[in-house]
DSSP file (Angstrom, degrees, kcal/mol; ACC not computed):
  #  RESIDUE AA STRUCTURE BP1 BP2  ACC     N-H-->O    O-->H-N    N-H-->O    O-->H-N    TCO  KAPPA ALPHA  PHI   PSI    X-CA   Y-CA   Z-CA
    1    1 A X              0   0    0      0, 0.0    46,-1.9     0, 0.0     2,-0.4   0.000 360.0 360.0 360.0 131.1 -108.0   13.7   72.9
    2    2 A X  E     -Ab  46 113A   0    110,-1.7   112,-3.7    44,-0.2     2,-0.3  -0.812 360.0-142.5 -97.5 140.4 -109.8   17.3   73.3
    3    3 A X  E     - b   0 114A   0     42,-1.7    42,-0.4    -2,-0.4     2,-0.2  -0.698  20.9-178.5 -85.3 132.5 -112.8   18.0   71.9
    4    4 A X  E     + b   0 115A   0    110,-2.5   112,-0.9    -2,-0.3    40,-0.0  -0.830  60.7  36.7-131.7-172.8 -113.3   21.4   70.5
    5    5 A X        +     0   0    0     -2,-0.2     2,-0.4   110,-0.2    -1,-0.1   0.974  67.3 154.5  62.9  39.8 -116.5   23.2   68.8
    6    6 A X        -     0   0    0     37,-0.4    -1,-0.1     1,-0.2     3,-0.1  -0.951  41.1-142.1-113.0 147.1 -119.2   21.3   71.3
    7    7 A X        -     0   0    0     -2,-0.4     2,-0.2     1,-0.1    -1,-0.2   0.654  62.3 -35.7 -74.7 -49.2 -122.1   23.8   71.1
    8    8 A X  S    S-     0   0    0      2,-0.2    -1,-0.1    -3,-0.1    32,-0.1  -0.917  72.5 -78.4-169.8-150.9 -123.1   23.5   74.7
    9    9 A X  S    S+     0   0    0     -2,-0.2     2,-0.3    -3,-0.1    33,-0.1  -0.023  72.5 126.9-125.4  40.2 -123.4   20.7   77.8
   10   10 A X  S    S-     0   0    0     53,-0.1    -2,-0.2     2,-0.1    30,-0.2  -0.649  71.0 -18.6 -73.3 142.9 -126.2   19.1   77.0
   11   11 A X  S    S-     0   0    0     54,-0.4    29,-0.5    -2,-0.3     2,-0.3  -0.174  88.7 -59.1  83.3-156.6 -125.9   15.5   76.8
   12   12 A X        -     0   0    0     52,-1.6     2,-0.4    27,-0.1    27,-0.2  -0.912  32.6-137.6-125.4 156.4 -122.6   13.3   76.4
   13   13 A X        -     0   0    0     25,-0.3    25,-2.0    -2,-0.3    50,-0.2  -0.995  22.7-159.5-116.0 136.3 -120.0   13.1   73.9
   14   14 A X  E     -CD  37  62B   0     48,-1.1    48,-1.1    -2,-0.4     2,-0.3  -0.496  12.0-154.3 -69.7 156.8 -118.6    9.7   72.8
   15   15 A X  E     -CD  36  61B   0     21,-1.0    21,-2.2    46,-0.2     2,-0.3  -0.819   7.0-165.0-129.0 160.3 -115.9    8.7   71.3
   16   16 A X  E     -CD  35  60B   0     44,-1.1     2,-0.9    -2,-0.3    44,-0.5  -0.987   2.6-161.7-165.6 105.5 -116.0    5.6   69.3
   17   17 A X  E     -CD  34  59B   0     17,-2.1    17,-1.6    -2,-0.3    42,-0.3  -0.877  15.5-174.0 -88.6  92.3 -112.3    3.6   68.2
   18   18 A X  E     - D   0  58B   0     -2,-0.9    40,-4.4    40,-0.8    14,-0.1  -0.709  23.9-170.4-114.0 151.0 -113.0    1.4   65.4
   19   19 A X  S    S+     0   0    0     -2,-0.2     2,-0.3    38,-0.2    37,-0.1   0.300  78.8  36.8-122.7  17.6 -110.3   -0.8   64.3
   20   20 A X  S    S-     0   0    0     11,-0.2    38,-0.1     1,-0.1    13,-0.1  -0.970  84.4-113.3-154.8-172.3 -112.6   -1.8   61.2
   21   21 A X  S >  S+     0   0    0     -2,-0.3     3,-1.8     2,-0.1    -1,-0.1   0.988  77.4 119.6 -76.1 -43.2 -115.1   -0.2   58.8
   22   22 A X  T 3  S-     0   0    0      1,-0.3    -3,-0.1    -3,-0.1     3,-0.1   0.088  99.6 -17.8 -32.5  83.9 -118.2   -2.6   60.4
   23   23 A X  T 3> S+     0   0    0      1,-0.3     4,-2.4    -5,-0.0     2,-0.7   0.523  92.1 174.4  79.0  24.6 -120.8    0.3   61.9
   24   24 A X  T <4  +     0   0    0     -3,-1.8    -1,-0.3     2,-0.2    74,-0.2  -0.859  58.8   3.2 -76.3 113.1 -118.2    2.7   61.8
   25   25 A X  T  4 S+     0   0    0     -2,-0.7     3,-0.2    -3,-0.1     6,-0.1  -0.877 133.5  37.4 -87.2 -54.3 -119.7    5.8   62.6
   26   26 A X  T  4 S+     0   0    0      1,-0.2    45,-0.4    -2,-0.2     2,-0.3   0.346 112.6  49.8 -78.5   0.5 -123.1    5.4   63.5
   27   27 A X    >X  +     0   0    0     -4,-2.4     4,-2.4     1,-0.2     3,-1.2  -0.449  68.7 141.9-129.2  50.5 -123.3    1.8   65.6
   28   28 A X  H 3>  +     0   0    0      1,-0.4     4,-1.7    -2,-0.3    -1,-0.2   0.924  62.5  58.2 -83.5 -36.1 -120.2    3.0   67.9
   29   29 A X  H 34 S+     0   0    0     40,-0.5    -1,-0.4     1,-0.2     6,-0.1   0.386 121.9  17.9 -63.7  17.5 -121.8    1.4   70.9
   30   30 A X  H <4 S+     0   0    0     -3,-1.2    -1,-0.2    -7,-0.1    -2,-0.2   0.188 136.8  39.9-140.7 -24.5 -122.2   -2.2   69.9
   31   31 A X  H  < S+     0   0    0     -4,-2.4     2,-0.6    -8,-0.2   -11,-0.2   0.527  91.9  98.3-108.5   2.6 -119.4   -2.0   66.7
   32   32 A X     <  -     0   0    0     -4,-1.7   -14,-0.2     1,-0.2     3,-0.1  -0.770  67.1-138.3 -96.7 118.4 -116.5    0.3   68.3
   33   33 A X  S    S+     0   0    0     -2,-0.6     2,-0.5   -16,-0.2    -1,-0.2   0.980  92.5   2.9  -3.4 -78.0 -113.0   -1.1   70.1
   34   34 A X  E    S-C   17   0B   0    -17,-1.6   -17,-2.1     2,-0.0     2,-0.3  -0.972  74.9-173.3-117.3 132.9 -113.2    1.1   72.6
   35   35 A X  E     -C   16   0B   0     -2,-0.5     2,-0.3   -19,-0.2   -19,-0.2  -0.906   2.7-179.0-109.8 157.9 -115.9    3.9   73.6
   36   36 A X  E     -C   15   0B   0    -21,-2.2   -21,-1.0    -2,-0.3     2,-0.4  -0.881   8.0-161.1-148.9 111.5 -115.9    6.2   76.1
   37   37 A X  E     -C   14   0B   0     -2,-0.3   -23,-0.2   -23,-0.2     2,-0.1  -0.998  15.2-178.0-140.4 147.2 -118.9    8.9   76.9
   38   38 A X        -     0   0    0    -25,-2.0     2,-0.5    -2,-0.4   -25,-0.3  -0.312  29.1-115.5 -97.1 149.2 -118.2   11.9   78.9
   39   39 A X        -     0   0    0    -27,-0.2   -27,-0.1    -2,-0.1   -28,-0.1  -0.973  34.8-116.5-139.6 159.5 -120.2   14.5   80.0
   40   40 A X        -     0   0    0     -2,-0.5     2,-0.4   -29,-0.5     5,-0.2  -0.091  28.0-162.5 -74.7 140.4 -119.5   17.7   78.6
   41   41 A X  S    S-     0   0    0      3,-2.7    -1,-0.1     1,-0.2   -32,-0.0  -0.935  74.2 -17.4-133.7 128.3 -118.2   20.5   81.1
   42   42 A X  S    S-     0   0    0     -2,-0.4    -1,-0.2     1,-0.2     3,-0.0   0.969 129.9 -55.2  56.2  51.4 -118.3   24.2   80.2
   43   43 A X  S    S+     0   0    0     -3,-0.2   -37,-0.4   -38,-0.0     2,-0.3   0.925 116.6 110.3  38.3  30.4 -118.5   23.0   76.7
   44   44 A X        +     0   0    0    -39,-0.1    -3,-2.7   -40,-0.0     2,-0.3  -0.979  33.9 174.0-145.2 173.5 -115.2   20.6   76.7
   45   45 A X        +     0   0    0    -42,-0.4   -42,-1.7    -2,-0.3     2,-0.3  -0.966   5.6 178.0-167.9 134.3 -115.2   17.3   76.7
   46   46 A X  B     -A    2   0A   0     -2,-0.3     2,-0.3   -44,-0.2   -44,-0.2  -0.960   6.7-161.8-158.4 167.1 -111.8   15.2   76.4
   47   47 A X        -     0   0    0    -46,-1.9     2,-0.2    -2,-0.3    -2,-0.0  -0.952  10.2-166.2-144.6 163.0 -111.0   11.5   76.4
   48   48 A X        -     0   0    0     -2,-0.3     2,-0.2     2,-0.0    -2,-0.0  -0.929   7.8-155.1-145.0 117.6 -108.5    9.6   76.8
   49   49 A X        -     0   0    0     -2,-0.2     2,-0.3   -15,-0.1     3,-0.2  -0.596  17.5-158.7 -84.9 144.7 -108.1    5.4   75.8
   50   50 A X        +     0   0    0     -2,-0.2     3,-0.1     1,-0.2    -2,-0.0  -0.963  61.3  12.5 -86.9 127.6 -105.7    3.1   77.5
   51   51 A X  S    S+     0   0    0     -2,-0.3     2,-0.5     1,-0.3    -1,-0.2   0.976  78.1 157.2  78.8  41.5 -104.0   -0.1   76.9
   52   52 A X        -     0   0    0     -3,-0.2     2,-0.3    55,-0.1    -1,-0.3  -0.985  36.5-133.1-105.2 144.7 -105.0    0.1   73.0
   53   53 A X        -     0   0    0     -2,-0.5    54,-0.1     1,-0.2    52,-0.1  -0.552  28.1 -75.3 -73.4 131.6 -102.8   -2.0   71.1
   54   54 A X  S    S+     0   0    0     -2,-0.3     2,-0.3    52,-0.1    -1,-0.2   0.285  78.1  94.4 -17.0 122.9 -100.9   -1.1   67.7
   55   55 A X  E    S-G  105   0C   0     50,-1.9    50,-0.6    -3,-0.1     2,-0.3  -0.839  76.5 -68.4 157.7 171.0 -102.9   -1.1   64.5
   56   56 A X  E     +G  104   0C   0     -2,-0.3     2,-0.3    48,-0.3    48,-0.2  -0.538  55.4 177.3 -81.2 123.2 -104.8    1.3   62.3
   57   57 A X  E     -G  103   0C   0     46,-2.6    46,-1.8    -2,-0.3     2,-0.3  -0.905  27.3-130.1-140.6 174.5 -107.7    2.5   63.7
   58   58 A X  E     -D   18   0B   0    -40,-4.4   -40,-0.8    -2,-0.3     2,-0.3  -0.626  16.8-155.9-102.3 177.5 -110.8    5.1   63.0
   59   59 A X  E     +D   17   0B   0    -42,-0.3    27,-0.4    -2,-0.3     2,-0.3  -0.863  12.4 179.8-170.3 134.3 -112.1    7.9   65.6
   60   60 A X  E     -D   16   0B   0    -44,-0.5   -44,-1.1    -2,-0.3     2,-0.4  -0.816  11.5-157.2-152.5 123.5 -115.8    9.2   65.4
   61   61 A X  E     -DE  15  84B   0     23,-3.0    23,-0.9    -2,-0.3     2,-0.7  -0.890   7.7-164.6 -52.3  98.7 -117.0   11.7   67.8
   62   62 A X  E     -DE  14  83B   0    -48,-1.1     2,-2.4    -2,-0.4   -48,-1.1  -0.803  21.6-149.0-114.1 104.1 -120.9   12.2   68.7
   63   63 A X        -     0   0    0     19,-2.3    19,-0.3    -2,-0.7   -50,-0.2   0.050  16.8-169.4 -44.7  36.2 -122.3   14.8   70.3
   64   64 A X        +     0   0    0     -2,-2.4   -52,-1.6     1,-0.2     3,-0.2   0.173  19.7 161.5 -38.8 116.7 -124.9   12.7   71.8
   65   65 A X  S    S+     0   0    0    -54,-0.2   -54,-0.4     1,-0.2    -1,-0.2   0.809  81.7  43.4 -97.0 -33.1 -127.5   16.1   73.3
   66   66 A X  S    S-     0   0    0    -56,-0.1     2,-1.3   -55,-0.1    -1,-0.2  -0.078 106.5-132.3-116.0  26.5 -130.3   13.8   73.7
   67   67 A X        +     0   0    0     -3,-0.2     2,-0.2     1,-0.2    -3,-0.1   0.132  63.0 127.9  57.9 -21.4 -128.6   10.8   75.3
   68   68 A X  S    S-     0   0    0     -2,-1.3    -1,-0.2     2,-0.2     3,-0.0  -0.076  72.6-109.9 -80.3  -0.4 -130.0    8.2   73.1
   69   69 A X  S    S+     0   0    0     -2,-0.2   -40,-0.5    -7,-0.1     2,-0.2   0.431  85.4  59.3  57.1  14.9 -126.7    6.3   72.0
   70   70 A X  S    S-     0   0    0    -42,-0.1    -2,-0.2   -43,-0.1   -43,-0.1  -0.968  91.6 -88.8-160.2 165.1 -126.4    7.1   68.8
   71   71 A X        -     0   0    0    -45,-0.4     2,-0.3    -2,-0.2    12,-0.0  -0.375  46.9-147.2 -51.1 129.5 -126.0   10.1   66.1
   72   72 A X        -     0   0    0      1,-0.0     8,-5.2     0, 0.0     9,-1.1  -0.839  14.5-162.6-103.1 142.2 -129.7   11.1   65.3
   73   73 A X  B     -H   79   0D   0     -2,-0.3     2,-0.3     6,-0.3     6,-0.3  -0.411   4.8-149.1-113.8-163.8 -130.2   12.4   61.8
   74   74 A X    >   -     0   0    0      4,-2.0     3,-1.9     1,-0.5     4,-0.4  -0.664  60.0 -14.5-138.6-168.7 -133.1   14.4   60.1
   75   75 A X  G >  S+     0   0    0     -2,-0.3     3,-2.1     1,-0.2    -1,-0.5   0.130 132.9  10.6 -34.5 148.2 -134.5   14.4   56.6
   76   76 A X  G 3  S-     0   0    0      1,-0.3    -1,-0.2    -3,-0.1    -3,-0.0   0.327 129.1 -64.9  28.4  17.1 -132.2   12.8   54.2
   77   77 A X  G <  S+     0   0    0     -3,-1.9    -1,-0.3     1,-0.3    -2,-0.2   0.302  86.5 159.1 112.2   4.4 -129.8   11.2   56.7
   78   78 A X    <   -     0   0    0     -3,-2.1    -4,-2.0    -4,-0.4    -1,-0.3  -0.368  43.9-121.4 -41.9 120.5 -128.7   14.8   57.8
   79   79 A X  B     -H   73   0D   0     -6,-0.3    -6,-0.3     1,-0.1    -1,-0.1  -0.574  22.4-170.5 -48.2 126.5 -127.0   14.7   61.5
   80   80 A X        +     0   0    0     -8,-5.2     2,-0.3    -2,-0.2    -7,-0.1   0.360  69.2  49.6-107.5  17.5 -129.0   16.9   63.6
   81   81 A X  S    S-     0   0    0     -9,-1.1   -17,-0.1     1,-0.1    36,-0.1  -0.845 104.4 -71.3-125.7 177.6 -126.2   16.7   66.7
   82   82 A X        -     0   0    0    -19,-0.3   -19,-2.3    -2,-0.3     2,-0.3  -0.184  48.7-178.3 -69.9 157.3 -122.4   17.2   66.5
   83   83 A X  E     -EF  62 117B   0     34,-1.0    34,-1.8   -21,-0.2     2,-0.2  -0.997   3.0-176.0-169.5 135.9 -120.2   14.6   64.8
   84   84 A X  E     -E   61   0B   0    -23,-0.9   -23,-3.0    -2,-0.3     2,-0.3  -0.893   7.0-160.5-145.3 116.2 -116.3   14.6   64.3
   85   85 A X    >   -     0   0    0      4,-0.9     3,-1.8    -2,-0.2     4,-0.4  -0.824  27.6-107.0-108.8 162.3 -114.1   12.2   62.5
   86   86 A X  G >  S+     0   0    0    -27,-0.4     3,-3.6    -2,-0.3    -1,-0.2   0.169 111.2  37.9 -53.3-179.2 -110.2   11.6   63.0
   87   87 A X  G 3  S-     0   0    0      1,-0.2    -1,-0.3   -29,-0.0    15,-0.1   0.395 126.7 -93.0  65.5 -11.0 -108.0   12.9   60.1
   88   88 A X  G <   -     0   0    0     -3,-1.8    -1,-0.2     1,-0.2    -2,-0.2   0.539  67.3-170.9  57.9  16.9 -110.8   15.8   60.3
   89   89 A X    <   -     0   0    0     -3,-3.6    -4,-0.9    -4,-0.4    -1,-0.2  -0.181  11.3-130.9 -57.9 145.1 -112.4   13.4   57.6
   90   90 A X        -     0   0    0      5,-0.1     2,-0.7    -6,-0.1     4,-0.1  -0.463   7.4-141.4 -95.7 143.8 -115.8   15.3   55.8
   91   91 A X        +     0   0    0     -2,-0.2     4,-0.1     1,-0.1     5,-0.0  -0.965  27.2 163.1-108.8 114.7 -118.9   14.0   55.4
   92   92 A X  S    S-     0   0    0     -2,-0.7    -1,-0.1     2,-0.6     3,-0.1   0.917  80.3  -9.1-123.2 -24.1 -120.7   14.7   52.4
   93   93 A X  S    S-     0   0    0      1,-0.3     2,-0.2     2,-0.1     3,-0.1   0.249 136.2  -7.5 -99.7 -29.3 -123.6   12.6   51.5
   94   94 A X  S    S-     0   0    0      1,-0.1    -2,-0.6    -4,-0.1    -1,-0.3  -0.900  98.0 -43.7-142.0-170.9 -122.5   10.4   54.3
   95   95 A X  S    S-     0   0    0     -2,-0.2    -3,-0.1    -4,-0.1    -2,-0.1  -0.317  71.0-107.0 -55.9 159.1 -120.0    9.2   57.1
   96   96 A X        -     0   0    0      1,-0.2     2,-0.3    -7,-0.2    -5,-0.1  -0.115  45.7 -89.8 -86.5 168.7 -116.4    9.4   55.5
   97   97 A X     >  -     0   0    0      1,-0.1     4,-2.0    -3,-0.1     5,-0.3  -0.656  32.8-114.2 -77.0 143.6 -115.1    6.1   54.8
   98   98 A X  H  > S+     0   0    0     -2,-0.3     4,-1.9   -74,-0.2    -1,-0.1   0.840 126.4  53.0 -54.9 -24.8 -112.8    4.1   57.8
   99   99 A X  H  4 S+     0   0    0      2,-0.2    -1,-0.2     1,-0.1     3,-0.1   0.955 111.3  46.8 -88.2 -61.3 -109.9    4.4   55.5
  100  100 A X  H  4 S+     0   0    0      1,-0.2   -11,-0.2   -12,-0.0    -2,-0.2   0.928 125.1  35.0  -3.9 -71.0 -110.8    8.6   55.3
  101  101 A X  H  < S+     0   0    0     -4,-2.0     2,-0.3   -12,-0.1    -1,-0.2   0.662 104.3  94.5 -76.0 -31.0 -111.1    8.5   58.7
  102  102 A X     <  +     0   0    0     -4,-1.9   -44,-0.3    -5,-0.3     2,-0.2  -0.555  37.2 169.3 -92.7 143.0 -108.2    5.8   60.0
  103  103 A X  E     -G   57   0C   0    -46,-1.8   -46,-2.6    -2,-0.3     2,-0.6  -0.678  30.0 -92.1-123.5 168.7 -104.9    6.3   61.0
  104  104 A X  E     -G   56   0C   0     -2,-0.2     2,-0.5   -48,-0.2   -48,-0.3  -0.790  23.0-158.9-115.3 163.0 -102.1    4.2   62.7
  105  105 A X  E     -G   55   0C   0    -50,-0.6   -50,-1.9    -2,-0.6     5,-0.0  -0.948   7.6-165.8-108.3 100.2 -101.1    3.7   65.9
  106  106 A X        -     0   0    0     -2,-0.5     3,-0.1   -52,-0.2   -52,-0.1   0.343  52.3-104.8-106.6  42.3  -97.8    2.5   67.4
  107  107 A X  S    S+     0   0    0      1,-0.3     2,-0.2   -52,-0.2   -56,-0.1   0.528  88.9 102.9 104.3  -5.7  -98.6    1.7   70.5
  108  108 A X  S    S-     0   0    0      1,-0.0     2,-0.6     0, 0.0    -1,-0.3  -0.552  84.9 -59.7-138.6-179.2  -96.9    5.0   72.1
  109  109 A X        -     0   0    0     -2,-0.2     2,-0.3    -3,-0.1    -1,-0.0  -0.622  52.5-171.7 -93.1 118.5  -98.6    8.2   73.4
  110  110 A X        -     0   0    0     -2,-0.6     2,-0.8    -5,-0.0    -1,-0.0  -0.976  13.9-159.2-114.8 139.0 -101.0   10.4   70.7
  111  111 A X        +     0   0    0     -2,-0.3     2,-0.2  -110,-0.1    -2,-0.0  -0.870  23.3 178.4-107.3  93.8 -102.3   13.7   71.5
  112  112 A X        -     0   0    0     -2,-0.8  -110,-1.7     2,-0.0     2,-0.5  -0.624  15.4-158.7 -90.1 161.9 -105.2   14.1   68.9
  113  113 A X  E     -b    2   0A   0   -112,-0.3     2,-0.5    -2,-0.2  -110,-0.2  -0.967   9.0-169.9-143.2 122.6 -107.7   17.1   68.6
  114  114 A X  E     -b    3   0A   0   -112,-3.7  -110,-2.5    -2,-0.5     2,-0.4  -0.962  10.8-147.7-143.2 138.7 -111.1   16.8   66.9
  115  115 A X  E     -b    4   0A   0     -2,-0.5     2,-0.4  -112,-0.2  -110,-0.2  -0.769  17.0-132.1 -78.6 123.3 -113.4   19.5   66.0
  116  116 A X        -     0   0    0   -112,-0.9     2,-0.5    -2,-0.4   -32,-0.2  -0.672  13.9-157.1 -89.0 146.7 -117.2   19.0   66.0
  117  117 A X  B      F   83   0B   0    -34,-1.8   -34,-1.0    -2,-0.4   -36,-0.1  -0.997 360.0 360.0-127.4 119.6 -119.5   20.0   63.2
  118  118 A X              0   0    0     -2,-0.5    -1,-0.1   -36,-0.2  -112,-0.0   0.432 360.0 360.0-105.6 360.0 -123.0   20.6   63.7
């Protein structure tokens, strides 16, 4: 998966495979399938999972800048780093829902693309 829209190369980006709603987005290190953080070169970033088995799953991106292992927000739950979910599901008072966000898998090779929004 390529990452597009990362600001600059501070930090890491995650990605975060959840194959249920449970701390999908913000608790992708302890609640996610699979994670994976990068660090960003020349502002790109990609990952890529192996071995995940068929099923429906969610994608959340985090610009982590500040390392800390999880999205940091500001005043009223606002993200203040970059944050991308599959489907290019929006956040508007909060994280999209896993169903927003989830898609299915069968097992066979997908080439996804996620845009970051700061």
């Amino acid at each position: 998966m390529d990452i597009l829209n990362i600001r600059n190369s501070t930090g890491t980006v995650a990605c975060a495979l959840f194959d249920s709603p449970e701390g999908c987005p913000y608790e992708y290190l302890h609640s996610a399938t699979n994670v994976m953080v990068i660090k960003i070169r020349k502002a790109r970033a990609r990952c890529d999972f192996e071995e995940v088995p068929p099923g429906t799953y969610a994608m959340a991106v985090v610009h982590d800048e500040n390392m800390n292992g999880k999205l940091d927000t500001g005043l009223l739950g606002i993200p203040t780093e970059g944050y991308g979910f599959s489907n290019d599901a929006k956040a508007l008072f909060s994280a999209p829902s896993f169903a927003d966000a989830s898609f299915r898998y069968d097992g066979g090779s997908i080439d996804l693309t996620m845009s970051l929004h700061y």
